[in-house]
C-alpha positions in Angstrom: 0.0 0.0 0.0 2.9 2.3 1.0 4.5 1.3 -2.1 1.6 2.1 -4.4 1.2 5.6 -2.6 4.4 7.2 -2.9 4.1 6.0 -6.6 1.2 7.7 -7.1 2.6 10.5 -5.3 5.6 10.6 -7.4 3.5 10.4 -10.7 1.3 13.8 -9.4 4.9 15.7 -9.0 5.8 14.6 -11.8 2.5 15.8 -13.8 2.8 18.7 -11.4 5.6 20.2 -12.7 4.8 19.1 -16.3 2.2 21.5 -15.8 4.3 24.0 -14.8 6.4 23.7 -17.2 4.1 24.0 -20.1 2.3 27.1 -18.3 5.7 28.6 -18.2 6.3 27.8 -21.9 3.0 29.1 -23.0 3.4 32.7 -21.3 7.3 32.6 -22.8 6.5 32.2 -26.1 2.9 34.2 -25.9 5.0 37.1 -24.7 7.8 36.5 -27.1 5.5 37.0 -30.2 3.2 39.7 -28.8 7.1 41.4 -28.5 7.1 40.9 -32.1 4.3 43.3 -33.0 5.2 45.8 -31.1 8.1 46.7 -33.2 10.2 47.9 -30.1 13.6 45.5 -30.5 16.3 47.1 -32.0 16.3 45.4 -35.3 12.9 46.6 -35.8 12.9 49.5 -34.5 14.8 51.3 -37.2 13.0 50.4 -39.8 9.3 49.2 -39.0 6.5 50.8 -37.0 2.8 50.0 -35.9 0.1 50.5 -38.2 -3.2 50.3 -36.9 -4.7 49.7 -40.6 -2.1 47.7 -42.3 -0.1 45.8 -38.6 2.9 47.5 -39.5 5.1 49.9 -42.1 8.4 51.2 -43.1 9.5 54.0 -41.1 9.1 57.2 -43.5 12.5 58.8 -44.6 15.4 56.3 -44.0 18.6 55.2 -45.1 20.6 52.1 -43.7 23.2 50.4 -45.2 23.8 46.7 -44.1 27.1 44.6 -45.0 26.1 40.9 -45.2 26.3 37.7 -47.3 28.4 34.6 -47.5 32.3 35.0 -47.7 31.9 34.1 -51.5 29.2 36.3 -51.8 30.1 40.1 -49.8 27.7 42.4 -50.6 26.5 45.8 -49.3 22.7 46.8 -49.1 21.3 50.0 -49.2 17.6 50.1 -47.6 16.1 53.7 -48.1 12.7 54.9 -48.1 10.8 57.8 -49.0 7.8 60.3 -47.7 5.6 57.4 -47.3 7.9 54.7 -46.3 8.0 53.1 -49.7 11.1 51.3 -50.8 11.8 54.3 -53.4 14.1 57.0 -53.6 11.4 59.9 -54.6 8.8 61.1 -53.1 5.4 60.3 -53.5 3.3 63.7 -54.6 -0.2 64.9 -55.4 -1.0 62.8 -58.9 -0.5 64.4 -62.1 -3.3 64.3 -65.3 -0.7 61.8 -67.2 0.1 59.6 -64.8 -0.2 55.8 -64.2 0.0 54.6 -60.5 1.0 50.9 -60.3 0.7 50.6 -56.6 2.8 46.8 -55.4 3.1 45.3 -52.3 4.9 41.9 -50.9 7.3 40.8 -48.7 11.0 40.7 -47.7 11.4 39.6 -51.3 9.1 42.5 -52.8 11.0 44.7 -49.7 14.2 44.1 -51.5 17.4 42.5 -50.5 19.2 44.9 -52.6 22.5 47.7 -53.5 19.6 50.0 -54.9 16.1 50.7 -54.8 16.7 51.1 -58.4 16.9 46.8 -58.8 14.4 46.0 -57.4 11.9 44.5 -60.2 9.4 47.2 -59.9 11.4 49.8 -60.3 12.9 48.0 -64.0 9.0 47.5 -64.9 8.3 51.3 -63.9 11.4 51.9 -66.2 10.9 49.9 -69.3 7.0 51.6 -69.4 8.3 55.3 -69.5 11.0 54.0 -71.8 8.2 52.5 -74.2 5.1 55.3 -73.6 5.2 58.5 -74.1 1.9 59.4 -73.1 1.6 58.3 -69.5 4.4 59.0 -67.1 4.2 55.2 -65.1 4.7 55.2 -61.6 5.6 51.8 -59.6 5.3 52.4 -56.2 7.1 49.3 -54.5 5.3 49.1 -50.7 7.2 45.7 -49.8 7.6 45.2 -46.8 9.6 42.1 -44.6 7.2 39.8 -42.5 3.9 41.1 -44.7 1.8 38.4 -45.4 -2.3 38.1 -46.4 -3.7 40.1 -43.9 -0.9 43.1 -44.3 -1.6 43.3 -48.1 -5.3 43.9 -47.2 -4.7 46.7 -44.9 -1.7 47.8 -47.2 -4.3 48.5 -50.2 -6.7 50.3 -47.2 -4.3 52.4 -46.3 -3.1 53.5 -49.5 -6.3 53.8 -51.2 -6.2 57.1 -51.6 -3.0 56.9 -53.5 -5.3 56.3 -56.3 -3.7 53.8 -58.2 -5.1 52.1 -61.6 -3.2 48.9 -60.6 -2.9 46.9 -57.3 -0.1 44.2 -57.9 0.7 41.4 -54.8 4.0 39.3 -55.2 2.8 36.4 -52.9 5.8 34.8 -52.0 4.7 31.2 -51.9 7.6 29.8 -49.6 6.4 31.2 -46.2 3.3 33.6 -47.0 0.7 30.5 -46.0 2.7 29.9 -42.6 2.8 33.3 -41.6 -1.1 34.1 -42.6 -2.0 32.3 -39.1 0.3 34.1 -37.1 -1.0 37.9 -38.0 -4.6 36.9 -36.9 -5.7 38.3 -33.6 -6.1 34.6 -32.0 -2.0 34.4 -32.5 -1.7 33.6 -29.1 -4.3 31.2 -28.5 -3.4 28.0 -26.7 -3.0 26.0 -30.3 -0.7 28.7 -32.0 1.6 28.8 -29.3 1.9 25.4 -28.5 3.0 25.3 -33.0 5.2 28.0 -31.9 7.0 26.0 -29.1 6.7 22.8 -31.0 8.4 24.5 -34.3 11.6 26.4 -31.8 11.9 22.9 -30.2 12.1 21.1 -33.5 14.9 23.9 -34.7 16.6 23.4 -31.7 17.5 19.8 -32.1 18.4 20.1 -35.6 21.8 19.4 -36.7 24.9 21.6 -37.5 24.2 20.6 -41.3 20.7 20.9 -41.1 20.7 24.5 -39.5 23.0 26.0 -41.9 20.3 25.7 -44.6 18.7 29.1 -44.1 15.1 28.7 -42.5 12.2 31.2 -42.9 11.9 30.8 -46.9 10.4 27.5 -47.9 12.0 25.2 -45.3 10.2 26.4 -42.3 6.9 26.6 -44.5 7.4 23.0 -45.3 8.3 21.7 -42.0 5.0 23.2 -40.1 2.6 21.9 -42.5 4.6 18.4 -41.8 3.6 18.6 -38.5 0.5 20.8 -38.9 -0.9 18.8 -41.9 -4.6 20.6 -40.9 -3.2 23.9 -41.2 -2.9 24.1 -44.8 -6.6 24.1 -44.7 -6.7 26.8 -42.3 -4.5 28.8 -44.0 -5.5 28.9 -47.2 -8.7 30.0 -46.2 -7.3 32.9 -44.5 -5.1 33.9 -47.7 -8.4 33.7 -50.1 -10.6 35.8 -47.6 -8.1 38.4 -47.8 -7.8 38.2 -51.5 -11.8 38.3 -51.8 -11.5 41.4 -49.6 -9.2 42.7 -51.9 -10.7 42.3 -54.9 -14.3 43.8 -53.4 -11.7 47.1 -52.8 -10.1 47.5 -56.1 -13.6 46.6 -57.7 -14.9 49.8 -56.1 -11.8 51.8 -56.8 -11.8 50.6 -60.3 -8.1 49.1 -59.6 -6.9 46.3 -61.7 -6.0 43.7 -59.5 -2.6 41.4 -60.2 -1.0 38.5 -58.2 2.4 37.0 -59.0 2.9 33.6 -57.3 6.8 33.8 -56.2 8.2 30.6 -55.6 11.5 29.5 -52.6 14.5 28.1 -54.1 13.2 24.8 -52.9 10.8 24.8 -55.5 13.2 26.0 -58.3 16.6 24.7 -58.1 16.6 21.0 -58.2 19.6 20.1 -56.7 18.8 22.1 -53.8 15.8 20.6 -53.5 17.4 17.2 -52.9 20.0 18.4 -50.7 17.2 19.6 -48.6 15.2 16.8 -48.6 18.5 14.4 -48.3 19.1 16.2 -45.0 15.9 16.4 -43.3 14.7 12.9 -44.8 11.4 14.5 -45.7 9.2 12.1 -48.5 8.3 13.9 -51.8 4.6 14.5 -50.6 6.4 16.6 -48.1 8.8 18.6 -50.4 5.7 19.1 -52.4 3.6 21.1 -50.0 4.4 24.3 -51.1 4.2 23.6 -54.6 0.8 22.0 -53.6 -0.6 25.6 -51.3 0.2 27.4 -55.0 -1.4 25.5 -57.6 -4.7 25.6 -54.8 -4.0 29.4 -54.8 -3.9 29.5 -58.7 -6.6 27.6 -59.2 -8.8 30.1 -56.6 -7.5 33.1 -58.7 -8.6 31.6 -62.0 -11.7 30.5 -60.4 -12.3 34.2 -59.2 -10.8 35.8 -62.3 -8.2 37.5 -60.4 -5.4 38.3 -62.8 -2.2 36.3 -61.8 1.2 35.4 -63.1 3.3 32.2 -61.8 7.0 33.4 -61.8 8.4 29.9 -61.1 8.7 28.5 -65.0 10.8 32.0 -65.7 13.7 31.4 -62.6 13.7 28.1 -63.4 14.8 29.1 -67.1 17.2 31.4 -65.6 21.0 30.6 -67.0 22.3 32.7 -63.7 21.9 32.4 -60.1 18.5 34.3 -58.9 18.2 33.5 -55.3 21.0 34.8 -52.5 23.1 32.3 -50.4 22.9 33.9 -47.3 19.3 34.2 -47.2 17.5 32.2 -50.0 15.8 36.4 -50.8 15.0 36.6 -54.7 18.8 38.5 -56.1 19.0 41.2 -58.5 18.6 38.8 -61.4 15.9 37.4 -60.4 14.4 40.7 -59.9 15.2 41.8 -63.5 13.9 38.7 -65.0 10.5 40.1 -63.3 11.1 43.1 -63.9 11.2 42.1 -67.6 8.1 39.6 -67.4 5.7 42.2 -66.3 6.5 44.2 -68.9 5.9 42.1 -71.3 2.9 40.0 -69.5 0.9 43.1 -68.9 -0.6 45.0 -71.1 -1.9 48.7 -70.8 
């Protein structure tokens, strides 16, 4: 009897302090992404602020430089950004009779990992149209921002409404815009999203030296949560096609044309990195497909909707040069030039 008690107490200790334990985890991780939004660490700070419309912008009238990149790959970047926070080096006026507005949003990749503001593929499309027009004077306004996902492009378009654009374009990058579409929702520190959280830092943690030097947050992460979240792609997507339908509601009252480009990770372009990937993780091809998968289900919902879309993945997979960074797996300037060059001669005025 004694013997059976002091198991019994030994087995309430020990679910004791598994409880605690998993309190303490929750409120550490709750805190550590309601931390995130408030845009007060360092890193953030000098380049983000809250938004109450569209979560969070660019900080109006800055210029950092940032010295980064692999030791085969040294490269300085110039972040600057203008009256209205925009990843461009003018300022953004009262609109003139002649001219276009092609208003653009997207993430870090849309953002820019770039030497010049001048690369970046809007900013080539915006060139090659005053280059070939001499009637309108085009404007690309490139509102890319790092970390924007669904949600952000909706208040994005809200905010900026009055901008007056004729064309809305959204660069979806499809590598970790689904994963992050939860995590900007106002429930993103419900029991179940943090315990994903905590779950998704735990299995990083115990990764390997190999598998940690693949760089993270574009595509691999992505692809990792919906391996163990299999029910969240579900979720998601329906998160990423309400925003879209509000969207599209907007720019049908604004009479804005309305454009998506599907960006694809390198996972999903460069084959041989593919395998490496999936070689190291031992992930099954369903797995490596899930990305690839969450896109064609997007397509098909923007054909089904006729929203105008492009899929940039056939045209950096025909690329002869390298298009995404080694550092960071972020889009290069190639890569940006080769869209550059697509929209201008995929849409038509």
């Amino acid at each position: 009897m004694k013997y059976i008690r002091l198991v019994l107490i030994n087995v309430a200790v020990f679910f004791g302090l598994l409880l605690i334990l998993s309190i303490a985890a929750y409120f550490i991780e709750a805190n550590r992404i309601k931390t995130f939004f408030t845009f007060t660490a360092p890193a953030q700070a000098v380049y983000f602020q809250p938004d109450s419309i569209a979560i969070f912008i660019h900080k109006p009238n800055i210029h950092l430089l940032d010295n980064w990149g692999t030791p085969e790959e040294k490269i300085s970047t110039e972040r600057r950004t203008n009256n209205l926070g925009f990843r461009e080096d003018v300022d953004i006026v009262e609109k003139q009779p002649n001219e276009y507005r092609i208003l653009v949003t997207g993430d870090s990749h849309t953002d820019g990992v770039l030497k010049h503001n001048t690369e970046s593929f809007i900013n080539i499309w915006e060139e090659k149209l005053n280059a070939s027009d001499s009637i309108f004077q085009y404007n690309c306004m490139n509102g890319g921002s790092g970390f924007y996902t669904f949600r952000n492009y909706h208040g994005f378009l809200k905010k900026y409404t009055d901008l007056k654009p004729e064309v809305f374009l959204i660069n979806v990058f499809t590598g970790n815009d689904f994963r992050e579409a939860a995590i900007f929702e106002d429930d993103r520190t419900s029991v179940s999203n943090v315990y994903k959280s905590v779950w998704m830092r735990f299995r990083r943690k115990f990764q390997s030296s190999d598998q940690k030097a693949i760089p993270y947050n574009q595509g691999l992460e992505q692809t990792l949560f919906f391996e163990s979240f299999p029910a969240e792609k579900e979720r998601t997507m329906q998160l990423a096609q309400q925003y879209l339908l509000k969207i599209q509601e907007i720019c049908k009252q604004e009479n804005i044309r309305l454009i998506v480009t599907l960006l694809p990770s390198k996972l999903d372009v460069n084959p041989t990195f593919r395998k490496e990937v999936q070689t190291l993780h031992n992930l099954d091809d369903a797995t490596m497909n899930i990305n690839q998968e969450l896109s064609k289900k997007l397509a098909d919902f923007l054909s089904k909707e006729n929203i105008e879309f492009f899929d940039l993945k056939p045209a950096l997979q025909n690329a002869t040069e390298k298009v995404y960074w080694d550092q960071d797996l972020h889009i290069n300037e190639n890569a940006h030039r080769i869209i550059g060059e697509l929209l201008y001669e995929k849409v038509i005025f």
